[in-house]
C-alpha positions, 0 to 999 in steps of 0.5 A: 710406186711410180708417177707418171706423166708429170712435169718434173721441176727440180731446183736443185738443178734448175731443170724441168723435164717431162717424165715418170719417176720410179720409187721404191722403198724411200728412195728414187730409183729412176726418172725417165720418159716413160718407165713401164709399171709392173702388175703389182705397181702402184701409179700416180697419174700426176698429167697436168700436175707439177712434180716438185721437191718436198717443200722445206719450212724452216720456221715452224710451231707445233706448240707442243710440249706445253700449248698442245691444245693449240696443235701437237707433233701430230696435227701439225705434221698433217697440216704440213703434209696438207700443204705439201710440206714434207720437212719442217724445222720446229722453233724452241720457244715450247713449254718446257723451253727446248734448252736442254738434251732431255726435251730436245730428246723427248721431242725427236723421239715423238716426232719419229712417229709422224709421217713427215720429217721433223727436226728441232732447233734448241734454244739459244739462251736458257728459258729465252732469257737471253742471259746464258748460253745452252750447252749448244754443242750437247745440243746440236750432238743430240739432234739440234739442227739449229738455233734460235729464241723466236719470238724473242729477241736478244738484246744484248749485242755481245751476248748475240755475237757470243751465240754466234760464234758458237753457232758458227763453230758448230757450222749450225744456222742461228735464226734471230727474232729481229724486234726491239721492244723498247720501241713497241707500245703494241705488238703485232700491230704496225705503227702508221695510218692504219694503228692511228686509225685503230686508236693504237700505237704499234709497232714501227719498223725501226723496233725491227731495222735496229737490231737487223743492222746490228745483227748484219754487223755481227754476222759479217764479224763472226762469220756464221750462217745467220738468218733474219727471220720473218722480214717485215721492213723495205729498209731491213731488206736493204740493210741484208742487201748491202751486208751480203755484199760484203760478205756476211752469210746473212739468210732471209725468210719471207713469209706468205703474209708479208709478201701478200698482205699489208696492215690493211688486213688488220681492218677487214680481219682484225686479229687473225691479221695480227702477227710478229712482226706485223703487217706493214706498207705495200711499199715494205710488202714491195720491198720484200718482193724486190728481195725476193727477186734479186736473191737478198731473201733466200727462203720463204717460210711460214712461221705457223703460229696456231692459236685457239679461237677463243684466243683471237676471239679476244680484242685486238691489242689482248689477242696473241700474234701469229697465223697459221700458214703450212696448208697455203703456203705454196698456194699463196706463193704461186697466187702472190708471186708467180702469177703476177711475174715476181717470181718464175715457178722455178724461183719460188720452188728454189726458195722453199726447198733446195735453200733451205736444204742447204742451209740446213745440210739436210739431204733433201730438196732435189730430184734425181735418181738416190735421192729421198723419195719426198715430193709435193704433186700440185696443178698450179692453174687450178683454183680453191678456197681454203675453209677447213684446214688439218691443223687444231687451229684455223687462225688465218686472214685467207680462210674464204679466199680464192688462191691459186695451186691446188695440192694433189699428192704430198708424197714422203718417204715413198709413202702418199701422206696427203691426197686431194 
């Protein structure tokens, strides 16, 4: 196969050049001006297209085992593939919970079948109780590439720095789920202006500040690679910031909901704008932007959350958090923070490709010649609307919505899995 003619943008080196690429097998062969295709070659004639990394999202769930009327491994990973995401990281709270080597293995095993790449974080405690250990070290020799109880925090301090040291010693990442319950009356909801209006308490923003100043102390003290996931508060930014500084090896994600929306949305689109942690101001949404800019948020992610319609049907202090997000991901990137100048198309790959590769030592995210063959083609100046998407879910507040960025080839492992 080759691709022709396109724009080759690789943050791994933080270069763009114009060009074609020669693949053969799963691997890049060859990049060069013009490379000349053979009879039996197939061509991809990406002029007037972006060429770019595989994206890479590190905070994913494909509900399966246990919730697979919400997606499966298969649905979920062509809903990725849709979206241009060619890697993803898989979160631990399934059912049975990802806590021990038999389901890890199950899962792994399955996901080989699929057209993208999948990798599965265990769990941090058994059951997301919070309480013991698993055995991380089977785990991450059988095939974990992370840690993590998402969707529920540890509250226990020494517990949390007990996990961290391990994981720090396994050099694995271990990704917290920074809300405090003892301070949410509602979650999902943002306590302010819009809750009040709504008749709700919510959830402030403290819930999440308290334990992300904690979880920073802990991280600059034991000394691993800890990632606060999906960031929600200005003042959470900044307590990563100032920890950074220090020394901490603190990771940030920021989702495209945070970075795009604020708890306005909850009054035009109810429970589909309901998620963990939740919504909060345009000064929090701001915040996140200046974090993203100046390097204190290094990844984006979506934490795809498929629910059912009947579900989010429900009212909206019953219906569960969480949106789907791997189908607009790049689109609401580009959309949200290239075209207003947040971000340059560079910054914004780097952050949902090579950093997370990295973190993760996965050997992906770049384009040069042997690297793996995992691509997304897109034209960033063409408009569309999402209406349908490849997910058994469809929970998402940008259904209907004009954005920028239109997918044209996700290409993985030298195969096209997604064609415009």
């Amino acid at each position: 196969m080759i691709i022709k003619d396109g724009t080759i943008m690789n943050p791994a080196t933080q270069t763009i050049i114009s060009g074609d690429i020669l693949i053969e097998n799963d691997k890049i062969i060859k990049i060069a001006e013009s490379i000349t295709p053979s009879e039996s070659e197939e061509v991809i004639d990406a002029s007037g297209l972006v060429i770019a990394p595989g994206l890479i999202d590190t905070h994913i769930h494909f509900r399966d085992p246990g919730f697979t009327y919400k997606e499966d491994i298969h649905t979920g990973s062509l809903s990725a593939a849709h979206g241009g995401v060619t890697t993803v990281i898989c979160m631990a709270n399934t059912s049975p919970t990802v806590d021990n080597v038999p389901v890890l293995e199950d899962i792994l095993q399955r996901a080989k079948a699929e057209d993208i790449r999948i990798y599965q974080a265990a769990s941090i405690s058994h059951s997301l109780k919070g309480e013991t250990l698993t055995d991380m070290k089977a785990l991450k020799e059988a095939g974990a590439c992370g840690f993590t109880d998402d969707g529920i925090p540890l509250k226990n301090a020494a517990f949390c720095y007990k996990a961290m040291e391990e994981a720090a010693s396994l050099n694995v990442p271990i990704s917290l789920h920074e809300e405090d319950p003892a301070f949410i009356t509602n979650n999902g909801i943002n306590h302010g202006d819009v809750s009040e209006k709504l008749g709700v308490y919510g959830s402030p923003s403290i819930a999440e500040e308290s334990l992300v100043a904690r979880d920073c102390m802990l991280a600059l003290r034991s000394g691993a690679d800890v990632v606060i996931q999906h960031i929600s508060s200005g003042r959470s930014v900044e307590l990563i910031r100032m920890f950074k500084a220090q020394g901490a090896k603190l990771h940030a994600e920021a989702t495209p909901h945070h970075f795009t929306l604020t708890d306005e949305a909850l009054l035009e689109h109810g429970t589909l704008a309901k998620m963990n942690p939740p919504l909060r101001t345009e000064a929090d949404r701001l915040a996140i932007i200046e974090g993203l800019k100046d390097g204190t948020i290094d990844l984006i992610a979506t934490d795809h959350a498929p629910h059912s319609a009947e579900e989010k049907a429900k009212p909206l202090t019953e219906a569960p958090s969480g949106i789907i997000g791997l189908e607009t991901s790049l689109s609401l990137g580009i959309t949200s923070l290239v075209r207003p100048g947040h971000l340059t198309m560079m910054e914004l790959l780097e952050k949902m490709t090579i950093n997370p590769a990295r973190l993760y030592h996965l050997p992906y995210g770049t384009i040069e010649e042997g690297a793996a063959a995992d691509f997304v083609l897109f034209n960033p100046d063409e408009t569309w609307i999402p209406t349908e998407y490849a997910s058994k879910s469809s929970n998402s507040p940008f259904t209907g919505k004009e954005l920028y960025g239109k997918i044209k080839y996700t290409i993985c492992r030298g195969k096209i899995v997604y064609q415009d």
